[in-house]
Every structure is written in C-alpha cells, then in structure tokens.
C-alpha positions in Angstrom: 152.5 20.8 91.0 154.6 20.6 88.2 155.2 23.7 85.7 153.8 21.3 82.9 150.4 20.6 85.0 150.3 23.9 86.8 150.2 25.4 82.7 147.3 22.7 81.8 145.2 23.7 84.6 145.8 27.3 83.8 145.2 26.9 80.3 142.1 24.4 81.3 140.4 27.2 83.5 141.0 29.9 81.1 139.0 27.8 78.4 136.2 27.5 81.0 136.2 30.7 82.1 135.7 32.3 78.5 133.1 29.7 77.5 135.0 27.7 75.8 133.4 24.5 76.8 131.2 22.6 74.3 129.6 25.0 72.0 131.2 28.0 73.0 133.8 29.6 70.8 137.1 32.0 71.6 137.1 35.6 69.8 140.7 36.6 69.1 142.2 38.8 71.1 142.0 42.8 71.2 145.0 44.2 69.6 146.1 47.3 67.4 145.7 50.8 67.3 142.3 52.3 68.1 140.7 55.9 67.5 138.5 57.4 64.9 141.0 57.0 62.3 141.2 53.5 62.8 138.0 52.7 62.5 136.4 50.5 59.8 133.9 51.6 57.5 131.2 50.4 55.4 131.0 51.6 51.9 128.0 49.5 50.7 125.0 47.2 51.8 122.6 45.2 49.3 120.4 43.1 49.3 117.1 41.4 47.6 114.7 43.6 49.8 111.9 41.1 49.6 112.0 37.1 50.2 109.9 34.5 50.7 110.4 32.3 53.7 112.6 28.9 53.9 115.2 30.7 51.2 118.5 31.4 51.6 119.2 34.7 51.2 123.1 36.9 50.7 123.2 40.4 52.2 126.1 41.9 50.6 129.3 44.1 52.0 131.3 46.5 50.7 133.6 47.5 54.0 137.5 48.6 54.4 139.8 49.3 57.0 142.6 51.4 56.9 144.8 49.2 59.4 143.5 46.2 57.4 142.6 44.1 60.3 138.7 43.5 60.5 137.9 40.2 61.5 134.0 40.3 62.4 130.9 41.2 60.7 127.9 41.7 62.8 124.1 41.5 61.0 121.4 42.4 63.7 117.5 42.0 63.0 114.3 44.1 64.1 110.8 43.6 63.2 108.0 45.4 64.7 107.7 44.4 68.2 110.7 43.0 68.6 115.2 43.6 68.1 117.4 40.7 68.4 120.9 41.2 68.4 123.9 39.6 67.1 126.8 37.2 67.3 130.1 38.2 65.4 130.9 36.1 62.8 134.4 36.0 63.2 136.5 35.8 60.0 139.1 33.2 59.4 142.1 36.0 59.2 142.0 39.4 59.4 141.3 41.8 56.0 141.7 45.2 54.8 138.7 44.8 52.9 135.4 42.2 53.1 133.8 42.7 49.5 130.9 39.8 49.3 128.4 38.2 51.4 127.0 36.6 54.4 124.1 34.3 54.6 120.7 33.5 55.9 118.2 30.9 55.9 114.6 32.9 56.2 113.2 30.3 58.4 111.3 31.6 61.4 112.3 31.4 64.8 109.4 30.1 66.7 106.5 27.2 65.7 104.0 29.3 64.3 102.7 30.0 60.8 103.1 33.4 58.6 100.7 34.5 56.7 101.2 37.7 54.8 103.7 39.7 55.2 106.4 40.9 58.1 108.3 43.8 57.6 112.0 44.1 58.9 115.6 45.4 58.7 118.6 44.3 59.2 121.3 46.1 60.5 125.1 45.5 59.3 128.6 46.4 61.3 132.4 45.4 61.2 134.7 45.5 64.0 138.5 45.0 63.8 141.4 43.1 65.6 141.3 46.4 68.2 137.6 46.7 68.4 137.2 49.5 66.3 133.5 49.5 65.1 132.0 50.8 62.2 129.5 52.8 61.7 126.0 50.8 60.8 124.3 50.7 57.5 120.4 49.0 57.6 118.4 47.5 55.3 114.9 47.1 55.4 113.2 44.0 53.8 110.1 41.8 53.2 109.9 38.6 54.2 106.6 36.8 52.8 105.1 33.5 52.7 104.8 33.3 49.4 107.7 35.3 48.2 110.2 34.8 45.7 113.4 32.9 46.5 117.1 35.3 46.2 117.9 36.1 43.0 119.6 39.0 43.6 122.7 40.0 41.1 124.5 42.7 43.3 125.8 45.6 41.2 129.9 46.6 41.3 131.8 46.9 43.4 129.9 43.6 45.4 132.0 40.1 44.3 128.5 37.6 44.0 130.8 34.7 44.3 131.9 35.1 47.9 130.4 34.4 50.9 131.9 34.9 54.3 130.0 32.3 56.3 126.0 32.3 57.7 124.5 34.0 60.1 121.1 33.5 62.2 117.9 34.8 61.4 115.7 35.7 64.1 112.9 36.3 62.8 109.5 35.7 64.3 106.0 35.1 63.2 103.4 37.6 64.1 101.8 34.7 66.4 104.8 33.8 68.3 105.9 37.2 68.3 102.8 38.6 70.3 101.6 35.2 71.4 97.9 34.2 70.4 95.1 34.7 73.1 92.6 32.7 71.2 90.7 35.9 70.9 88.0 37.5 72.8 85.8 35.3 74.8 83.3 37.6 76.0 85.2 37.6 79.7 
C-alpha cells in the first residue's frame, strides 16, 4: 500500500471510529493545562423562569476562564420523573469569556398534549480545550401551555445580542412522561 493510501484509510477509520459518519460530529481535541486553577467558572445564569410552550427561549451565561480556552457549554434538563442529559455545544474557537446566550425551542419531546403546568430546571456547565469543568449553576423554570412567549431583558453584565448556538429541549409531557393507562378499569 502506498503511504498516500495507507494515510486515507487511517484517516478513513479514525472518522469511523469516532462517529464521524453521517450525523456524527468530532469534538476537538484535549489539550492544555488542567487542575483546579484552571478550571472555568460560571459567574451568572438568567433566564425568563416561566414560558409557554412552542417559544424560543435564551438562557443566559456569564462564564470565564483563566487559560482562556473554553469551547463548550453544556445545558442539561430535569423535570419530575425524569433527567436528560446533554450534548456539548461546541463553540466555533476557544474564549476566555462566553457573555450571552444559548437557545431553546420549548417544544415537547414526545406526542402528547400539556395541559397545566410542568415544573423544571435546567442545569448549565462549561468545559475547556483541557476538559476542565466548571462548577454547575441551575435554574428552575415553568413551562406552561398557555404561557407567555421570552421577553426577557437580562440585566448587566449579560450581552442580549449574542447567542452561541441552540440547544435541545427535552422536555416531556406529563402523559408521555408516565405513559397513560387509560385509567382504572375495575380489573
């Protein structure tokens, strides 16, 4: 085998290996120092803490690092009776600081119908080049059928006019969440 094809079928089974095959993605690679004093921190999370369903909706991030290399934020959900956690969203270079915010669409996840209310959180973290992780900072929200769309204005130090990118929102409804038996049936 030629070098050239010996370093296509290399680079070829590496893709596959990591996933890399339609719809996958490639994080970048682990590098930097790592330790405590490393790590990234969050200085602020806000966010509209009730929403109606079918909006889009910005959590806001206030984070810094003191090697100035995070590159993913990480928004995890939880509702009562269920977790779900998250995929990085994986910045487009790395930053000493992320001041802005990352989206949702409050759709649910499932086929069924809300009505009322469902009470959540949603828990943020950042991660560096080196995997440093950050300590978490949650929010806890409403999210109702009827509620009001995001109209949030996010006090300093948030910038309102940047968004990172969008992330997936979980959520279930209470039916598909705990299923629906149809009830008692006198069995």
């Amino acid at each position: 085998m030629t070098p050239n094809r010996w370093l296509l079928a290399a680079a070829t089974t590496v893709l596959l290996i990591s996933g890399c095959g339609p719809g996958g993605f490639i994080l970048p690679p682990r590098e930097g120092p790592v330790g405590e004093k490393h790590r990234p921190v969050i200085r602020a999370i806000a966010a509209q803490n009730e929403i109606g369903i079918g909006y889009l909706w910005k959590i806001y991030i206030h984070a810094t690092d003191p090697d100035g290399d995070i590159d993913k934020i990480y928004v995890s959900f939880a509702q009562l009776g269920g977790s779900y956690p998250s995929l990085p969203l994986v910045l487009s270079q790395p930053m000493k600081e992320i001041n802005g915010a990352v989206l949702t669409w409050t759709t649910l996840d499932g086929s069924g119908f809300q009505m009322g209310a469902i009470y959540a959180s949603a828990e943020i973290r950042v991660e560096d080049r080196a995997g440093n992780m950050s300590e978490s900072k949650a929010i806890e929200f409403t999210l109702g059928s009827f509620g009001p769309g995001d109209k949030f204005v996010p006090p300093p130090p948030f910038n309102k006019n940047l968004v990172y990118g969008q992330v997936h929102f979980p959520i279930q409804s209470d039916n598909d969440l705990v299923g629906d038996d149809g009830g008692d049936k006198g069995e």
